[in-house]
Residue, then its C-alpha position, 0 to 999 in steps of 0.5 A: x761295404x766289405x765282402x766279409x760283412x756280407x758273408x757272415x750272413x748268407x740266406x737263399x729262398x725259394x718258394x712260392x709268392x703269398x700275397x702282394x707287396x706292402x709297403x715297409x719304409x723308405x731310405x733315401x728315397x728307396x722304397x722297401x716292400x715286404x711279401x711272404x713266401x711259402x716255402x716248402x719243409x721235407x715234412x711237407x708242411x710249409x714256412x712263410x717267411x717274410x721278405x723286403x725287397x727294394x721297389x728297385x730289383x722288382x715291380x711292387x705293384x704287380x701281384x706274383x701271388x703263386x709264382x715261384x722266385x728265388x731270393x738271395x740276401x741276409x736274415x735281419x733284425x730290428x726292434x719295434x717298439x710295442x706294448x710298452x716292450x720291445x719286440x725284435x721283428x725279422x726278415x730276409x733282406x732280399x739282395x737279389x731275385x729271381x722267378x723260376x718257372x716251378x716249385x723247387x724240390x729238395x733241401x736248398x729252397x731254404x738255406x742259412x749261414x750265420x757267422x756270429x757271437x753269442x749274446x745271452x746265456x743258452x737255454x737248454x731243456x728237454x721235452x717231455x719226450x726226452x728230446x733236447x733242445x737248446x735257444x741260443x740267440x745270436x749277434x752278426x755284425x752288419x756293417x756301421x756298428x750295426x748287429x742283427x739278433x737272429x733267435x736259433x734253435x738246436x736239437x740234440x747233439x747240437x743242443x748239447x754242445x751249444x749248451x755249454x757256450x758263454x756269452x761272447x764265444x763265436x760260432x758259426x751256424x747252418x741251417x733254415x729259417x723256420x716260422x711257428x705260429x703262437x698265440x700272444x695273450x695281449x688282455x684278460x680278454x684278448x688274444x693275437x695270433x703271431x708268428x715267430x721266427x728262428x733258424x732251425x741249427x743243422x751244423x754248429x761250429x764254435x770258431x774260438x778253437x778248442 
């Protein structure tokens, strides 16, 4: 696997355990577990964003719920099929851990570098309070022909240069992965509390030149 595939997409966690393992899927006979972690925003509000992590880089069957880890790896992407639909569901592929002994302060518990291209029109539009925003929806090249979809969000500055890209520019993003929490009305009657996944863009640079 070539570093450069690698470093197209860069995530570092820190935050505290939510919950116990669940088991996801197995490959080659490697079991992969998923867990939330909470992760703290300058705002003092919180993200929970969920990792898979190899039943080989920690005990899955232990419950850390309330420590500290640190993890290291890539935001990725797959589509489950529900609802006669296609839904992308996403995660911190985790390719290192490790505990640390308190709650991290500062900008770095929740950092992202994505190296993509982009694969459908952005939206642009204002809130009722003027503030633009801009949903771009980003390709990176995993290795195998393969791509992971990673929905960011621009404010701003950003949201207005970001306005103005076409499908298949290359960009390079940074930011944090940020959870939001919306209902899904699945009937006249019924209703689902989910949560979304997205990074928050803090600098956007378009690699195709001027």
């Amino acid at each position: 696997m070539s570093d450069k595939i690698i470093e197209n997409n860069q995530v570092t966690i820190m935050g505290e355990v939510a919950g116990q393992f669940t088991f996801s899927h197995e490959v080659f006979g490697e079991g992969f577990y998923m867990v939330d972690v909470l992760v703290r925003r300058l705002s003092s509000s919180e993200d929970r964003i969920p990792l898979m992590i190899s039943e080989r880089l920690i005990d899955v069957s232990q419950d850390y719920t309330g420590e500290f880890i640190m993890a290291d790896g890539q935001f990725r992407s797959y589509n489950r099929h529900e609802e006669q639909k296609n839904r992308l569901i996403l995660s911190v592929f985790v390719r290192e851990v490790e505990f640390i002994d308190e709650e991290p302060d500062g900008a770095k518990t929740n950092t992202i570098l994505l190296d993509g291209y982009i694969c459908k029109p952005p939206i642009y539009r204002k809130t009722p309070l003027g503030r633009e925003i801009a949903d771009l929806l980003l390709a990176v090249n995993r290795p195998y022909g393969k791509s992971d979809y990673i929905p960011c969000i621009c404010w701003g500055r950003n949201a207005r240069y970001a306005s103005a890209f076409e499908v298949g520019e290359h960009v390079q993003v940074l930011g944090r992965i940020q959870s939001r929490e919306y209902v899904k009305k699945l009937s006249e009657t019924e209703t689902e509390k989910r949560t979304a996944y997205e990074v928050s863009v803090s600098k956007l640079e378009c690699m195709d030149g001027e």
